[in-house]
C-alpha positions in Angstrom: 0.0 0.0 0.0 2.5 2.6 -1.0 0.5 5.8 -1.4 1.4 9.7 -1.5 0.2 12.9 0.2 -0.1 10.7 3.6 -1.2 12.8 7.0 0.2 11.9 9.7 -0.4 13.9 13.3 1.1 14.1 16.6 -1.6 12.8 18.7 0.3 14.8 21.5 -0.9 18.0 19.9 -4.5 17.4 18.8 -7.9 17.5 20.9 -9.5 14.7 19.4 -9.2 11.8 16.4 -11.1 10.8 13.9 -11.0 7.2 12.1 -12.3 7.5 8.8 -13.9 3.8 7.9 -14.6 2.6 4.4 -16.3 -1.0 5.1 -14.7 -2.5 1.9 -11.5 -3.4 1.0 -8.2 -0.9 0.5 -8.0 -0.5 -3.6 -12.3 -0.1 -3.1 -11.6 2.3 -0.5 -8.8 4.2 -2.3 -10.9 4.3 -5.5 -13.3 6.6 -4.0 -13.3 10.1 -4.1 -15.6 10.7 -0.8 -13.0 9.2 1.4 -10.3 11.3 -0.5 -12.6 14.4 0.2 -13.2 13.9 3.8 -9.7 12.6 4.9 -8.7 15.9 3.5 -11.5 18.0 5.1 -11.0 16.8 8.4 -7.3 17.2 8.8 -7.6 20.1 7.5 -8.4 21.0 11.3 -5.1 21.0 13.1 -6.7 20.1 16.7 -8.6 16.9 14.6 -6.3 14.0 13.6 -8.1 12.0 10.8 -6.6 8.3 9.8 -7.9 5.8 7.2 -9.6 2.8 7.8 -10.0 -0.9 5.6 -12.0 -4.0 5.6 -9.0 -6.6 5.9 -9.3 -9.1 2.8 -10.1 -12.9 3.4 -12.2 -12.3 6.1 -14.6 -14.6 8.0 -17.8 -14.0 8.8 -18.9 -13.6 11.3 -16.4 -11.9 13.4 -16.8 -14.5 16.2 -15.5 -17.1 13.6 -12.7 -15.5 12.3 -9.5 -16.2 14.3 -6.9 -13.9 12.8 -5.9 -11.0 14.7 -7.9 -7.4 15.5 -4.5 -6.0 14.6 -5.3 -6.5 10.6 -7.9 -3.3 11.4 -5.7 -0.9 13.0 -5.5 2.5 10.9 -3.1 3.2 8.3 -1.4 5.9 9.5 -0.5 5.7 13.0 -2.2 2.0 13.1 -4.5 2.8 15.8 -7.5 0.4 17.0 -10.8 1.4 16.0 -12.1 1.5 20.0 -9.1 3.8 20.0 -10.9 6.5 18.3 -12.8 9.2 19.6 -15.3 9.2 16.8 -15.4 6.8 14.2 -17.0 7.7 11.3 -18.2 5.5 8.0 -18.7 6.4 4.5 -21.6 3.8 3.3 -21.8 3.5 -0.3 -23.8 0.7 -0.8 -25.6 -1.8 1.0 -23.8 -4.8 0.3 -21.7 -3.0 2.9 -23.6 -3.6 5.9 -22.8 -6.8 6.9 -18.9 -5.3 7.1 -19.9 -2.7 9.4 -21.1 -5.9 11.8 -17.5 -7.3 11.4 -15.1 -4.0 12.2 -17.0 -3.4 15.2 -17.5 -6.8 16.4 -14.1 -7.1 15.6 -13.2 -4.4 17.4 -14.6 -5.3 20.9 -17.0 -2.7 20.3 -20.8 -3.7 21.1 -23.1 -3.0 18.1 -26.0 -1.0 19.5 -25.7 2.1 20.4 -27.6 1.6 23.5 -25.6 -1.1 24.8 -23.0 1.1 24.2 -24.2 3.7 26.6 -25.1 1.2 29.3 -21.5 -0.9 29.4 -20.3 3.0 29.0 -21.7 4.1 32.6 -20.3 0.9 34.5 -16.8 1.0 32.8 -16.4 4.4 32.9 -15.0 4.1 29.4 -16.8 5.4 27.0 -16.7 4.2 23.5 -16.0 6.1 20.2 -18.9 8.1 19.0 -20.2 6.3 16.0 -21.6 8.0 12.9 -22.3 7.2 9.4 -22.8 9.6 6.1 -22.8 8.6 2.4 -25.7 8.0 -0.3 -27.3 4.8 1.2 -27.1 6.8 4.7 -28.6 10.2 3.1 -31.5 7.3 1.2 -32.1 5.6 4.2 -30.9 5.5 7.4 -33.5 3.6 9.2 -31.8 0.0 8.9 -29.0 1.3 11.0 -30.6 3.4 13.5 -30.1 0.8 16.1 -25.9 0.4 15.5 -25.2 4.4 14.8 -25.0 6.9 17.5 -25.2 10.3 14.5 -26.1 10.3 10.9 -25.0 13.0 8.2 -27.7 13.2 6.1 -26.8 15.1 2.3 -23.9 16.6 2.1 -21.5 16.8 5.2 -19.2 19.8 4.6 -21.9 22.9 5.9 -22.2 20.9 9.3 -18.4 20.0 9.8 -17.8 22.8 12.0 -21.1 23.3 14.0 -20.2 19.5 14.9 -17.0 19.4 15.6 -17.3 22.7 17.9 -19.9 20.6 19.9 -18.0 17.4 20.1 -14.5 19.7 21.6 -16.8 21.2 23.8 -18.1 17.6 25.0 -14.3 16.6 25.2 -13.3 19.5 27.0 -15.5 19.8 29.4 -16.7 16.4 30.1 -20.2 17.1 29.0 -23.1 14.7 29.2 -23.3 12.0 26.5 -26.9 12.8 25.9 -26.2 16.6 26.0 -23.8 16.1 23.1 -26.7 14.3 20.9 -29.2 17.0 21.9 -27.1 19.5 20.5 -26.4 17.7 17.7 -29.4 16.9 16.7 -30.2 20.7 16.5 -27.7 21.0 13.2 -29.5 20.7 10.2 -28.8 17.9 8.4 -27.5 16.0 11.6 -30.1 12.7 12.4 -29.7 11.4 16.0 -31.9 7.9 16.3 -31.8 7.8 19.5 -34.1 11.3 19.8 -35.9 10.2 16.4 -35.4 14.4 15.3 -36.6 16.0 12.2 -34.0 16.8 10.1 -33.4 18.2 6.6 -31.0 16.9 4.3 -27.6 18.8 4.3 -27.0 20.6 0.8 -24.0 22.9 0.0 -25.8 25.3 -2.7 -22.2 26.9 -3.8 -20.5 23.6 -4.6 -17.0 25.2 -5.5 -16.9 25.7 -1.5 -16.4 21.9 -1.7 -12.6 22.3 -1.9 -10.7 19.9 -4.0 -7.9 18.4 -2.5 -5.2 19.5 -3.9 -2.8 16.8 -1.7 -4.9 14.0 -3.0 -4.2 10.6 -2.0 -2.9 8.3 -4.6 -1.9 4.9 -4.1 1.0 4.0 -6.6 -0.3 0.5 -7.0 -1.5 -1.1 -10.4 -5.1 -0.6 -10.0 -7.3 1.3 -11.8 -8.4 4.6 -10.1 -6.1 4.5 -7.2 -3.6 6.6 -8.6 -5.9 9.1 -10.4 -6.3 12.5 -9.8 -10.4 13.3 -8.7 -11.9 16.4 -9.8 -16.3 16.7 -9.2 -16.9 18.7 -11.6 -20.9 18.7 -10.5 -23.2 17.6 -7.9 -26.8 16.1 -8.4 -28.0 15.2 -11.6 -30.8 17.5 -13.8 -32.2 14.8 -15.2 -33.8 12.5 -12.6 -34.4 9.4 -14.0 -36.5 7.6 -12.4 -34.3 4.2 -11.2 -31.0 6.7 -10.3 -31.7 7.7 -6.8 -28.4 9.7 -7.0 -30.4 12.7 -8.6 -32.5 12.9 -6.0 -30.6 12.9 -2.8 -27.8 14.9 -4.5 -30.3 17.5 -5.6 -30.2 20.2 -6.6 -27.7 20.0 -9.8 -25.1 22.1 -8.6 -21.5 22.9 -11.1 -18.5 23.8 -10.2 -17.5 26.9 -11.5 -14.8 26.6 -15.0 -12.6 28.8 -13.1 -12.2 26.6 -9.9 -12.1 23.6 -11.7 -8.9 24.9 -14.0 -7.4 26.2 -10.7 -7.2 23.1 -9.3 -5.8 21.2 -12.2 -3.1 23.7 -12.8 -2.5 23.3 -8.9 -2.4 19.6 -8.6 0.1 19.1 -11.3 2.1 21.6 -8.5 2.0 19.4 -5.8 0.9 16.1 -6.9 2.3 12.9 -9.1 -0.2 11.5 -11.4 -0.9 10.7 -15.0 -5.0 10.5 -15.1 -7.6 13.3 -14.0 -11.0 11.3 -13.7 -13.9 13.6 -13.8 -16.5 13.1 -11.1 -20.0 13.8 -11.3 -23.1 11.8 -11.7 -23.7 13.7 -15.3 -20.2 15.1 -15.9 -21.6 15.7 -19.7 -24.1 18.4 -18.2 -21.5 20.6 -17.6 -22.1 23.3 -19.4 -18.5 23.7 -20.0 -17.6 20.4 -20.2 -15.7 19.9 -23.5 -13.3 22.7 -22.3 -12.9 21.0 -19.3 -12.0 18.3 -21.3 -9.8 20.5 -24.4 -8.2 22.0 -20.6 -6.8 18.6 -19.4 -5.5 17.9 -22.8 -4.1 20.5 -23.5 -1.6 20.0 -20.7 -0.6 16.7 -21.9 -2.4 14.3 -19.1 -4.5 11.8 -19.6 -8.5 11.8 -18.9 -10.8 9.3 -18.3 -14.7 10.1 -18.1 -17.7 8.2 -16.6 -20.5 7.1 -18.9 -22.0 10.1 -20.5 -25.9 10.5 -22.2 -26.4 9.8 -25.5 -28.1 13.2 -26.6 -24.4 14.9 -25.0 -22.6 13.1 -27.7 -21.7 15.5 -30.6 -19.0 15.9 -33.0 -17.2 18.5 -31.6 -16.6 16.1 -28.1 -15.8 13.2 -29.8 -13.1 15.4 -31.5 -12.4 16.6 -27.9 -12.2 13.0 -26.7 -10.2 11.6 -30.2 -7.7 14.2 -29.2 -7.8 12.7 -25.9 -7.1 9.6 -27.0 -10.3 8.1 -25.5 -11.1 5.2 -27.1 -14.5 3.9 -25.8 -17.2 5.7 -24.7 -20.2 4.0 -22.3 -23.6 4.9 -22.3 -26.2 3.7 -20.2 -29.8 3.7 -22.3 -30.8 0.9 -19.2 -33.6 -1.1 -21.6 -33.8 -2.1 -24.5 -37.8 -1.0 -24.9 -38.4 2.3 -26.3 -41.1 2.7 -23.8 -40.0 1.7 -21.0 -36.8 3.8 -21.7 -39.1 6.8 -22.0 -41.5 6.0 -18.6 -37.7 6.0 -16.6 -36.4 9.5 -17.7 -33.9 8.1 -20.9 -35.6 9.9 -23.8 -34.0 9.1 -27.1 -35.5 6.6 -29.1 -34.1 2.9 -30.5 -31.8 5.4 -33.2 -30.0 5.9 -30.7 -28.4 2.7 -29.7 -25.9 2.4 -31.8 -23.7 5.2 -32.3 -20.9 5.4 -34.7 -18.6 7.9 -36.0 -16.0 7.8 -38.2 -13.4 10.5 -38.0 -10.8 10.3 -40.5 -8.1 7.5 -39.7 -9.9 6.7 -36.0 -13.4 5.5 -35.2 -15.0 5.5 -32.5 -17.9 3.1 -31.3 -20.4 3.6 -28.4 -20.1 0.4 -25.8 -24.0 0.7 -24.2 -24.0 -0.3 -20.8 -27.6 -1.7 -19.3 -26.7 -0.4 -15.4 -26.9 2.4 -12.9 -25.0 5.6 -14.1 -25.2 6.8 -10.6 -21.8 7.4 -9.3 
């Protein structure tokens, strides 16, 4: 796992720490974008140390069945157990992953519910990490977990970092009441404590180019495919809203980053980090209205791009060119069924013309692969 732009704090120095928990595997883990995002946000408090961590591979469940040590969980950084933690925080992407968030913390010697948490808490005297969640299948639904997770993030996390981490310093630092902490918590919007059962309203950062792109972005120099890429989101949110893609909806509204920002921050990361590939993020990257200068702007300074599946009715001449110059050889689309009517009732509205696409550009054609799956990022 040799990987660059690594944070590593004095724990001497810092008021409290943060393990960041992707319940899947390393190159899974290092493939996303989210956990790139928020290892970078949070550290980028100096009192707040923030370290990475994995789902061991081979595992056994359950946790009670597998004999091999609790040391394969420790974090990557300063290889601290997860009960170590003062908050431990998961990004849930999908819900395959839930059965992995049984293992870490049964692993971990740390009980499941949150109330048995409080009550072994108040006879120990040693009370465990605060346990949160955030991510699309928490922001969806968060119900199914309400019973394991002490906070939920619900939306997007970065307008409520502060408001929450002011509370929880104030909870360390003064030895507040455990309850006290999730009453005040529950007052952030976009903040859902179970336990209390509050309204909430999901979190959504209108001005998306306040979502800062790391510039030291972790890449792992290892032979998979989007570890060692460098991420920009270009957008937020989708304006189409198909009907299957839940993505539009909990990431609404559609939100782009601004041309400006986005060149910034290529120009910077060839400054300060090594890569070869800038993958554009988004869950409609095409809907950009400036998306084939994006494109002619990453070209044009000799790196290679790679693009998730883009809609059909986005594909003109003038971005194939774009991407031929790029030397992007495939394209995926995602028309998601094969009837022209059902195709229509789910939000895709091109007809059976459009399914298979060819070009041919002087000495290099192109061909569109069509992909029947979710486009959702």
């Amino acid at each position: 796992m040799i990987s660059e732009n690594i944070i590593i704090k004095d724990w001497r120095t810092i008021d409290f720490s943060f393990g960041l928990i992707y319940p899947n595997i390393y190159k899974l883990g290092m493939s996303s974008y989210t956990i790139r995002l928020l290892y970078f946000l949070i550290n980028s408090y100096k009192n707040i140390a923030c370290e990475r961590i994995f789902l061991p591979e081979n595992i056994r469940f359950p946790a009670s069945k597998d004999y091999s040590s609790r040391n394969n969980i420790r974090s990557l950084e300063n290889k601290i157990l997860p009960n170590e933690f003062d908050i431990i925080g998961f990004s849930l992407h999908f819900e395959n992953d839930f059965k992995n968030i049984l293992w870490i913390l049964e692993k971990s010697d740390i009980p499941l519910t949150s109330r048995e948490r409080l009550i072994l808490a108040k006879d120990d005297k040693e009370p465990y990490p605060l346990i949160i969640g955030g991510g699309p299948v928490v922001t969806s639904n968060p119900l199914p977990l309400s019973k394991i997770f002490d906070i939920f993030f619900i939306g997007d996390s970065e307008p409520n970092f502060d408001l929450f981490f002011k509370i929880f310093h104030d909870f360390k630092k003064n030895k507040i009441d455990f309850k006290e902490l999730l009453e005040k918590a529950a007052k952030i919007s976009g903040i859902f404590v179970p336990s209390l059962n509050n309204k909430v309203e999901r979190g959504i950062l209108k001005d998306l180019n306040k979502s800062p792109i790391p510039i030291f972005q972790l890449i792992s120099k290892t032979s998979n495919i989007f570890e060692n890429n460098f991420f920009i989101e270009i957008n937020r949110g989708c304006p189409f809203q198909c009907k299957f893609c839940i993505s539009s909806f909990h990431n609404s509204p559609f939100r782009n980053r601004s041309f400006e920002n986005i060149t910034k921050t290529i120009d910077n990361s060839i400054k300060y980090s090594n890569f070869d590939t800038i993958s554009l993020i988004g869950s409609c990257v095409s809907a950009h209205p400036q998306f084939k200068q994006i494109c002619e702007y990453i070209i044009n300074r000799k790196i290679r791009l790679t693009i998730p599946s883009i809609r059909v009715e986005h594909i003109t001449s003038d971005i194939i060119k774009t991407l031929e110059n790029g030397d992007i050889r495939t394209i995926t689309i995602a028309p998601e069924a094969g009837s022209e009517h059902l195709r229509y009732a789910l939000g895709k509205n091109f007809s059976n013309g459009g399914r298979n696409c060819y070009w041919d550009l002087g000495n290099f054609r192109y061909f569109c692969f069509i992909a029947f799956s979710n486009p959702a990022m």
